[in-house]
N, CA and C of each residue as an Amber inpcrd file, in Angstrom:
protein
   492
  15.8700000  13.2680000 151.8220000  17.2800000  13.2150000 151.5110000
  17.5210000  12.5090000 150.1800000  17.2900000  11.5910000 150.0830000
  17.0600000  10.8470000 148.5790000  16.5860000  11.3530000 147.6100000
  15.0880000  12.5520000 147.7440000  15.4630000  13.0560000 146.4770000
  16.1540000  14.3630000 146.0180000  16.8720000  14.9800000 147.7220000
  17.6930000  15.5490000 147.2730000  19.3910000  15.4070000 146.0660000
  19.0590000  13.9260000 146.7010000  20.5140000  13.3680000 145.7040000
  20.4070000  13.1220000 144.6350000  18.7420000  12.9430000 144.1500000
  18.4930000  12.1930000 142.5770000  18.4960000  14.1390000 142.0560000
  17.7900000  14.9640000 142.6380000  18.4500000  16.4840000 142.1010000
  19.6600000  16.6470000 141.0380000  20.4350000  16.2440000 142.3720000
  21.8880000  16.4870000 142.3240000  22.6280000  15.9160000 141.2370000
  22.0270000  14.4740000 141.1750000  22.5660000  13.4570000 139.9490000
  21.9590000  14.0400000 138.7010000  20.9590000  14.3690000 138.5850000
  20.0820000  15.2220000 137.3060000  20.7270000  16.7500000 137.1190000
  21.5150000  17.3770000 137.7100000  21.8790000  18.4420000 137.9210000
  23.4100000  18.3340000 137.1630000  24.1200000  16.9290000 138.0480000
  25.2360000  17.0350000 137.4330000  25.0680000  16.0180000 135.7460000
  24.2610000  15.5830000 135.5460000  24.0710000  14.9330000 134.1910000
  23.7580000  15.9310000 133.1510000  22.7070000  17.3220000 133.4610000
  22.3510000  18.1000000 132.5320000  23.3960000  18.9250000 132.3800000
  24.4370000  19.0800000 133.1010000  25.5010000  20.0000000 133.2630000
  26.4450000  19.2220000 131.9830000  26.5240000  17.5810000 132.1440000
  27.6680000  17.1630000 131.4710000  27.2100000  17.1890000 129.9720000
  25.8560000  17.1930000 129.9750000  24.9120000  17.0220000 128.7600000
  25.4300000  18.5840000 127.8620000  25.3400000  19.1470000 128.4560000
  25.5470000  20.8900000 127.8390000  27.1390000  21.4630000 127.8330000
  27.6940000  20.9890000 128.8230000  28.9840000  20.6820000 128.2630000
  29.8720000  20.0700000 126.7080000  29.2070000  18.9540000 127.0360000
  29.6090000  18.3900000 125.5810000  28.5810000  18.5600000 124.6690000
  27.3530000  19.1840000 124.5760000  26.9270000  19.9320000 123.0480000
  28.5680000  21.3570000 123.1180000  28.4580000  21.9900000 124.1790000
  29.2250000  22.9650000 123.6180000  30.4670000  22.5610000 122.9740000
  30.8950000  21.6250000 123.4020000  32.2520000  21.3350000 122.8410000
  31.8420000  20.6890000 121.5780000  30.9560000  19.7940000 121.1760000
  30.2610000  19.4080000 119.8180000  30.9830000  20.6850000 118.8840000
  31.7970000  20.2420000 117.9390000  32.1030000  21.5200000 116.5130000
  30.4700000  21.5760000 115.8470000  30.5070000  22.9520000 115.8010000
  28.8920000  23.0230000 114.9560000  29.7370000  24.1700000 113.4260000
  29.4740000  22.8140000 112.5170000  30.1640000  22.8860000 111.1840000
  29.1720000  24.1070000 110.4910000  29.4140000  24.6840000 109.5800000
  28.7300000  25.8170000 108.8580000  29.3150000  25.2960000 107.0900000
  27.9440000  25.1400000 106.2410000  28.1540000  24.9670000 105.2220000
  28.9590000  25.8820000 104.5780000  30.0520000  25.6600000 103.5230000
  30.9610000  26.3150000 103.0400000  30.7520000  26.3700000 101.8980000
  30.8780000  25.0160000 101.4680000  30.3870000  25.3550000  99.7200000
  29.4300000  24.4860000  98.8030000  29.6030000  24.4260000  97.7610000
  28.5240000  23.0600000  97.1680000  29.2170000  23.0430000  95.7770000
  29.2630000  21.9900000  95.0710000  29.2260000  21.7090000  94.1780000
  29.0220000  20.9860000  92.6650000  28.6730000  20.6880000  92.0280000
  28.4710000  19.7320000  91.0800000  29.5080000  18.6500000  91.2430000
  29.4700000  17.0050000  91.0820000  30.1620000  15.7620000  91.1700000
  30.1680000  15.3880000  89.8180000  31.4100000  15.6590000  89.0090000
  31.7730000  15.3590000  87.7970000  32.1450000  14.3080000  87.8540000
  32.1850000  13.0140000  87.0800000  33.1910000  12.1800000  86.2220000
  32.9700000  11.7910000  85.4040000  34.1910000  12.0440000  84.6640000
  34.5050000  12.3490000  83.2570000  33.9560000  13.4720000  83.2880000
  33.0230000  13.5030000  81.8530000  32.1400000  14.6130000  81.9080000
  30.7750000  14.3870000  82.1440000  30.2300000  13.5950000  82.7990000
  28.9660000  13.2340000  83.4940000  28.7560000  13.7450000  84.8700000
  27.8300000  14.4050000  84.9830000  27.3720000  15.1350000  86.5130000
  26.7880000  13.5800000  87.1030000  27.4750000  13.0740000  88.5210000
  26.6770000  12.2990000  88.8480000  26.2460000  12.5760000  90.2820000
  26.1420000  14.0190000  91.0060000  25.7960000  14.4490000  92.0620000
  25.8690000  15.5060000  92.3880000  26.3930000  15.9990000  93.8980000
  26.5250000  17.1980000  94.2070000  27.8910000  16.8140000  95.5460000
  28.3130000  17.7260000  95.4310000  29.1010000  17.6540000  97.0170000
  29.1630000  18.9530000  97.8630000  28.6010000  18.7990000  99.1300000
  28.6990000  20.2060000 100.1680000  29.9410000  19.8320000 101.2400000
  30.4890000  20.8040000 101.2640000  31.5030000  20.7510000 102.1070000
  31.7750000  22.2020000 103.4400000  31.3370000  21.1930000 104.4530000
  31.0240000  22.1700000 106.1230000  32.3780000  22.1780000 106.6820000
  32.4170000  23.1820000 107.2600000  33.6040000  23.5720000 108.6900000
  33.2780000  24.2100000 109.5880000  33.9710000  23.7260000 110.4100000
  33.8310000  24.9020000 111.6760000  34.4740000  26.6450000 111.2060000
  35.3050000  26.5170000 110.2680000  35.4710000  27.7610000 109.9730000
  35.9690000  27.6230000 108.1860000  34.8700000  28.2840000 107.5840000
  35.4440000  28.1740000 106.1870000  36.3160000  28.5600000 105.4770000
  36.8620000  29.5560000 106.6100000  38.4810000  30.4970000 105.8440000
  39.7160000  29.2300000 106.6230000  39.5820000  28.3660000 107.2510000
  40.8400000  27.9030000 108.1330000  41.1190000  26.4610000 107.5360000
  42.4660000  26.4090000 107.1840000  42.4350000  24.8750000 106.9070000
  42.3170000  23.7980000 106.8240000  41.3190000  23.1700000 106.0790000
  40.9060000  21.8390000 106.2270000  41.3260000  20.9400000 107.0770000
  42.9210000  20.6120000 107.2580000  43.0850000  20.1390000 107.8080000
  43.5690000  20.0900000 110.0430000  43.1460000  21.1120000 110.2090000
  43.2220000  21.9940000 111.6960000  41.9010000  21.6290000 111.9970000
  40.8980000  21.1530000 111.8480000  39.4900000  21.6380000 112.2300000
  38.4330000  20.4620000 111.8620000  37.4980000  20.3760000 112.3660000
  36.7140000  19.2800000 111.9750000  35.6580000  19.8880000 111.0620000
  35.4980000  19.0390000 110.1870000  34.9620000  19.1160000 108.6040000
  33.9410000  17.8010000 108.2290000  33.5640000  18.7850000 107.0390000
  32.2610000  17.3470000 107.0860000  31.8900000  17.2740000 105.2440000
  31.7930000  16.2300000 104.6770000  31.7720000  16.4650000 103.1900000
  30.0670000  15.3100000 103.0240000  29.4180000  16.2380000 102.2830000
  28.2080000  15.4850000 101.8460000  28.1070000  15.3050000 100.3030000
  27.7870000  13.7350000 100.1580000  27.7740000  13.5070000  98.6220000
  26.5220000  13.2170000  98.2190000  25.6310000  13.8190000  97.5910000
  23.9220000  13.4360000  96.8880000  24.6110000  13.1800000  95.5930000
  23.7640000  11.5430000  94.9920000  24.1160000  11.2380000  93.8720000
  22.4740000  11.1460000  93.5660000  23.0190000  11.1520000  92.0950000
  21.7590000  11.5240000  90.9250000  21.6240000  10.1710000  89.6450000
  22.1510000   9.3640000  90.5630000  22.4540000   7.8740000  89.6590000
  23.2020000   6.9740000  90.4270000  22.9440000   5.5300000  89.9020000
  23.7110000   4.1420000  90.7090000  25.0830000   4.2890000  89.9940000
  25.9070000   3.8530000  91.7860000  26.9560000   3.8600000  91.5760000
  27.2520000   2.7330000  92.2730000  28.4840000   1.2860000  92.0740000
  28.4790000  -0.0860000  92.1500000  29.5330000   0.6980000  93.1850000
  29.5490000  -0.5780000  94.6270000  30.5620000   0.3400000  95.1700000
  31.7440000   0.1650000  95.2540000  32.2680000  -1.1650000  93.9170000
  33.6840000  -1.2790000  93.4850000  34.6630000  -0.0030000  93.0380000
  33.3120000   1.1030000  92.8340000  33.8840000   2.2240000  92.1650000
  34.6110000   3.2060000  93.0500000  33.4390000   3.3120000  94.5840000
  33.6840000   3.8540000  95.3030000  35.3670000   3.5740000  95.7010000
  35.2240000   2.1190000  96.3650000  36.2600000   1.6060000  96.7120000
  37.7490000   1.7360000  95.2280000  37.5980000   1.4220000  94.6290000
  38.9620000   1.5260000  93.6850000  39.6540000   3.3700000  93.1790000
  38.6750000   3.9110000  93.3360000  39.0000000   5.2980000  93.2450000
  39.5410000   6.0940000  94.5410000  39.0510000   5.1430000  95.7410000
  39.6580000   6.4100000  96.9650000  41.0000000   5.6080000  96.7740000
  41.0150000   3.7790000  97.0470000  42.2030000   3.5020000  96.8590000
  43.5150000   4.3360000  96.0890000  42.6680000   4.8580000  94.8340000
  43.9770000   4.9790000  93.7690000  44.3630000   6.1900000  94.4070000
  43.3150000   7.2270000  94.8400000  43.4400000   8.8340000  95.3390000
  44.2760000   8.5660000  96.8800000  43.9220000   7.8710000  97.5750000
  44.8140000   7.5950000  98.5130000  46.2560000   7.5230000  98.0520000
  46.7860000   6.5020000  97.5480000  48.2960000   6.1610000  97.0100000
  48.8220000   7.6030000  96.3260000  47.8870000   8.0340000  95.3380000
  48.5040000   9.5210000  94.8980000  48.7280000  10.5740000  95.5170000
  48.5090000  10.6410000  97.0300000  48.0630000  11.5070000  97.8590000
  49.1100000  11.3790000  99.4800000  49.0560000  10.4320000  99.6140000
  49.9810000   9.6870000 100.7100000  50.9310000   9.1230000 100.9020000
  51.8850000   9.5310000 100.9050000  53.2000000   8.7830000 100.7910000
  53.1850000   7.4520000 101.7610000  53.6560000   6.4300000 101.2990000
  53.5390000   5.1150000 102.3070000  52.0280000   4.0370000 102.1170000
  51.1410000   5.0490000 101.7310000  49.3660000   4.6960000 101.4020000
  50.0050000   3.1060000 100.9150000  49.2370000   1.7590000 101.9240000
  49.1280000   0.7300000 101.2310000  47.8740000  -0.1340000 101.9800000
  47.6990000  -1.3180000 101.2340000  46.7820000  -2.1890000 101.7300000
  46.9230000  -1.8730000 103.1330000  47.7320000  -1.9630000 104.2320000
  47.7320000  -2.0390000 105.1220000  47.3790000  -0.6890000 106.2160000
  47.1990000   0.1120000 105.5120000  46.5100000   1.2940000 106.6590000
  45.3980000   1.2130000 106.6670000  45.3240000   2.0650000 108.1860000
  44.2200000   2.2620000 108.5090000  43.4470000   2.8540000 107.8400000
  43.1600000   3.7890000 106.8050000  42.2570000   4.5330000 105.9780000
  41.5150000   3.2380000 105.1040000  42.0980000   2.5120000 104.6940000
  41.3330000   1.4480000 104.0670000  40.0090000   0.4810000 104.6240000
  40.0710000   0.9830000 106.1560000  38.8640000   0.4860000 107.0690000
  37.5480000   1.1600000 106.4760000  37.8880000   2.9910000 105.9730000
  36.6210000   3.4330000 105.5480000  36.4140000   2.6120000 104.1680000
  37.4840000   2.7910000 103.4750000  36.9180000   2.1570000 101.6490000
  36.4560000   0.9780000 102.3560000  36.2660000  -0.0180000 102.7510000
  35.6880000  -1.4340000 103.0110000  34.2690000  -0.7910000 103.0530000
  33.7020000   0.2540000 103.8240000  32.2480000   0.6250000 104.2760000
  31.2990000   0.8310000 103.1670000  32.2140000   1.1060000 101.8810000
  31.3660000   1.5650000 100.9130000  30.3830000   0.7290000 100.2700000
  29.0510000   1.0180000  99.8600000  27.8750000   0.3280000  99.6780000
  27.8870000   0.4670000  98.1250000  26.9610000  -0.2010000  97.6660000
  26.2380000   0.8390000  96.1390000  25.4470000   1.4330000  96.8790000
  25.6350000   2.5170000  95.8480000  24.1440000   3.1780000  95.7540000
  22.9270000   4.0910000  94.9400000  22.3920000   4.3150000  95.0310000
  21.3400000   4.4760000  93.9420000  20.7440000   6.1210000  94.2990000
  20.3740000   6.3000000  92.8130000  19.7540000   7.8620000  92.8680000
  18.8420000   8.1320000  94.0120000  19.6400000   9.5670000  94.4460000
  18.7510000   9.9000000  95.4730000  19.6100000   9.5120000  96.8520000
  20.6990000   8.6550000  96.9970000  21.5720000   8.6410000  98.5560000
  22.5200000   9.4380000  98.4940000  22.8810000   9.6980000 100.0420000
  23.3570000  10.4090000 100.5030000  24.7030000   9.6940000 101.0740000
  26.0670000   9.8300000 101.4340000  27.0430000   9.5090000 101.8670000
  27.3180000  10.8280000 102.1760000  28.0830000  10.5710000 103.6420000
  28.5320000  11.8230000 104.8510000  29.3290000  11.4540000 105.0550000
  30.9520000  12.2150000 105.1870000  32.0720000  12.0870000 105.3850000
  31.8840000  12.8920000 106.8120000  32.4560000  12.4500000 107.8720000
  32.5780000  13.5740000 108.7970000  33.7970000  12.8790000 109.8300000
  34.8770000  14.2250000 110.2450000  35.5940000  14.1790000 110.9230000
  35.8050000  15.0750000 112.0790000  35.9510000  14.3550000 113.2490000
  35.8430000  15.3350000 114.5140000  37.4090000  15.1540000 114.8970000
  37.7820000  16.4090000 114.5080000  38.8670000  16.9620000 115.2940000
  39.5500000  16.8130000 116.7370000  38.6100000  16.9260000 117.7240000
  39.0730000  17.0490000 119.0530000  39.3620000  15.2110000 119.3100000
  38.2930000  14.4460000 118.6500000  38.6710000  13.0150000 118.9820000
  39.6240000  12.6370000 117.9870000  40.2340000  13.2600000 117.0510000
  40.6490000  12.4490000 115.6850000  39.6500000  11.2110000 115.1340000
  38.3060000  11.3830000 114.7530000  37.5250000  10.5390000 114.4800000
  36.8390000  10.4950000 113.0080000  36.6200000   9.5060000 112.0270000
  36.1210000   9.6970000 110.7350000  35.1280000   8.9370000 110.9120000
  33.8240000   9.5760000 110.1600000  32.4240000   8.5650000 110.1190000
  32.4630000   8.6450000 108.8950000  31.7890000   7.6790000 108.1130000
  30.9600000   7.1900000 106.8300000  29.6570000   6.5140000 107.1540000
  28.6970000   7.7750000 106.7780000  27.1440000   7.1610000 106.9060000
  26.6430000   7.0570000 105.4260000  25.6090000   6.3100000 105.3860000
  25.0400000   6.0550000 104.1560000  23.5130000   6.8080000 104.5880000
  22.6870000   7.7120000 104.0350000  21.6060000   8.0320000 104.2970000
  21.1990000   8.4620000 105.6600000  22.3840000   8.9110000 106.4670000
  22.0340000   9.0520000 107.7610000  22.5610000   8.0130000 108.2810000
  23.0340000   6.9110000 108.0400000  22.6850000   5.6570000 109.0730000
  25.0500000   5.4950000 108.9610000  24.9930000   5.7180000 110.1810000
  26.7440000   5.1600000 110.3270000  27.1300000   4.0060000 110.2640000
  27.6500000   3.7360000 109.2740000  28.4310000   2.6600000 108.0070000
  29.7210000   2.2270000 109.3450000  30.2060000   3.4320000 109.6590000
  31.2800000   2.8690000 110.6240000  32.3880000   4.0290000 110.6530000
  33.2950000   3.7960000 111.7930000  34.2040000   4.9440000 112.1160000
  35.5170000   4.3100000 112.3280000  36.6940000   5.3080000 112.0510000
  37.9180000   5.0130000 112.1040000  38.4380000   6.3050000 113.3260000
  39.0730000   5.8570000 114.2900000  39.7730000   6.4560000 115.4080000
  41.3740000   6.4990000 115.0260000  41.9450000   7.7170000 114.7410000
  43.1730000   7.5120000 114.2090000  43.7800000   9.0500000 114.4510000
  44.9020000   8.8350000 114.6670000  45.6230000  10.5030000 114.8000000
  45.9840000  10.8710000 113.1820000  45.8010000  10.0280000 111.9100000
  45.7300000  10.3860000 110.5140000  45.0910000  10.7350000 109.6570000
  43.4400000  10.4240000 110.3450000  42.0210000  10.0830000 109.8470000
  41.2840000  11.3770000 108.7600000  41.8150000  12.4670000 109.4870000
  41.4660000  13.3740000 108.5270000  42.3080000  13.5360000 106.8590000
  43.2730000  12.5610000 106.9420000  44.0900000  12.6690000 105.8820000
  43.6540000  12.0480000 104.2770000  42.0480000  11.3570000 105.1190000
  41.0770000  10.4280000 103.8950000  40.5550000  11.4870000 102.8600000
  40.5290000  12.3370000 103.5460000  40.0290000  14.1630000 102.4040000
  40.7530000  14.5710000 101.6970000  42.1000000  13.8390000 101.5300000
  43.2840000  14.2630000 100.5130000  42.9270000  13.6300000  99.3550000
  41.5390000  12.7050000  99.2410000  41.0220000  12.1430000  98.1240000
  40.4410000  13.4220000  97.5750000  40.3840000  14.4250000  97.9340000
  39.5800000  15.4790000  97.1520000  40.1750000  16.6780000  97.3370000
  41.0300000  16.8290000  98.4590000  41.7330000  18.2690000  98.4590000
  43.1600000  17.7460000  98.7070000  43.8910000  16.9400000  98.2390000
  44.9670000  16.5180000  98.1470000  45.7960000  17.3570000  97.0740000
  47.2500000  17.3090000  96.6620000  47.8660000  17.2760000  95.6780000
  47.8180000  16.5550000  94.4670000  46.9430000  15.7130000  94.0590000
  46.2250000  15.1440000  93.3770000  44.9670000  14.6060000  93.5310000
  44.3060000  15.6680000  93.8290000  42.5080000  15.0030000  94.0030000
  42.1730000  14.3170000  92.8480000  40.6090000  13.9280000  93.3650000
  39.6940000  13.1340000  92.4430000  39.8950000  14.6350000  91.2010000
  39.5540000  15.9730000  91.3360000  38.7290000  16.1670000  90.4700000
  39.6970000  17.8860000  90.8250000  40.3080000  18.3710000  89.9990000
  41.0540000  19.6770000  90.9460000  39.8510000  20.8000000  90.5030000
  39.3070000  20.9030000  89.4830000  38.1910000  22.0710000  89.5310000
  37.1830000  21.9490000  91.0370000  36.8390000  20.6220000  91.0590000
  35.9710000  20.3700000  92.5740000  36.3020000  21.1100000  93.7940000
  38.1330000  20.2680000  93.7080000  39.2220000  20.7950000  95.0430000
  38.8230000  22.5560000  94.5670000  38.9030000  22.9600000  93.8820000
  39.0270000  24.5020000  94.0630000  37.5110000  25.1350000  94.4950000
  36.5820000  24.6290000  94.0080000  35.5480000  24.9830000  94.1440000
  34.5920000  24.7150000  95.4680000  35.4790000  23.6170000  96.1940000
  34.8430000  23.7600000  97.3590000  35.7860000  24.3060000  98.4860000
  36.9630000  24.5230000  98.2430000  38.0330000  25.4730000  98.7670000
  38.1510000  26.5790000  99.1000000  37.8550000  27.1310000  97.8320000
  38.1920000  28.7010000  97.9680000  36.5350000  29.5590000  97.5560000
């Protein structure tokens, strides 16, 4: 009888296990592009969706940054700041989006930073190299991508190029 029940418990665990891969969004690379500033290439950016024709903001999305040089991460931090405020009406010290700019590291040729947002939880990660920097839980969270596909992005050739 007992190990009919440990079955049962393994039965209903692999069930919940495959459940939530299915519900897992499985993102599909959309686009790629060169990371300008100014006129210095200092990376690349790929940008995944669950569906690449549907709006960024409906769907969970995922933005990858490979840099090709050190970057201090005052830079990181003072540029989403400014792209935030241009982007968000209300954007101040005091929101929640400013939990991700705190995460930002330096970093050096050759890392990786992963933007990723899950939809069904309203959830934003920032990993550095794989490794999660930290997450923001917010019903706004996807609105941190208006640093790049906003009405005033970082970079509007970028915004178009990983857009359309």
């Amino acid at each position: 009888m007992d190990i009919a029940v440990q079955k049962s418990r393994i039965l209903i665990f692999l069930g919940i296990l495959i459940v939530s891969q299915a519900n897992a969004a499985e993102l599909k690379k959309c686009s790629s592009a060169p990371l300008m500033v100014t006129s210095k290439k200092v990376g690349n950016v790929s940008y995944f969706a669950e569906d690449c024709l549907k709006n960024w903001q409906s769907q969970s999305i995922k933005m990858d940054f490979s840099y090709n040089r050190d970057i201090p991460e005052w830079a990181f931090k003072r540029a989403a700041t400014h792209y935030l405020k241009k982007n968000i009406s209300g954007f101040d010290a005091k929101s929640p989006l400013n939990h991700i700019n705190e995460l930002y590291r330096p970093i050096k040729n050759g890392d990786l930073y992963s933007l990723y947002y899950q939809h069904e939880n309203q959830k934003l990660e920032l990993k550095l190299n794989q490794k999660l920097l930290g997450s923001l839980n917010n019903p706004n969270a996807n609105q941190y991508f208006k640093i790049w596909f906003g009405s005033e992005p970082f970079n509007a050739k970028l915004k178009q190029q990983l857009l359309n």
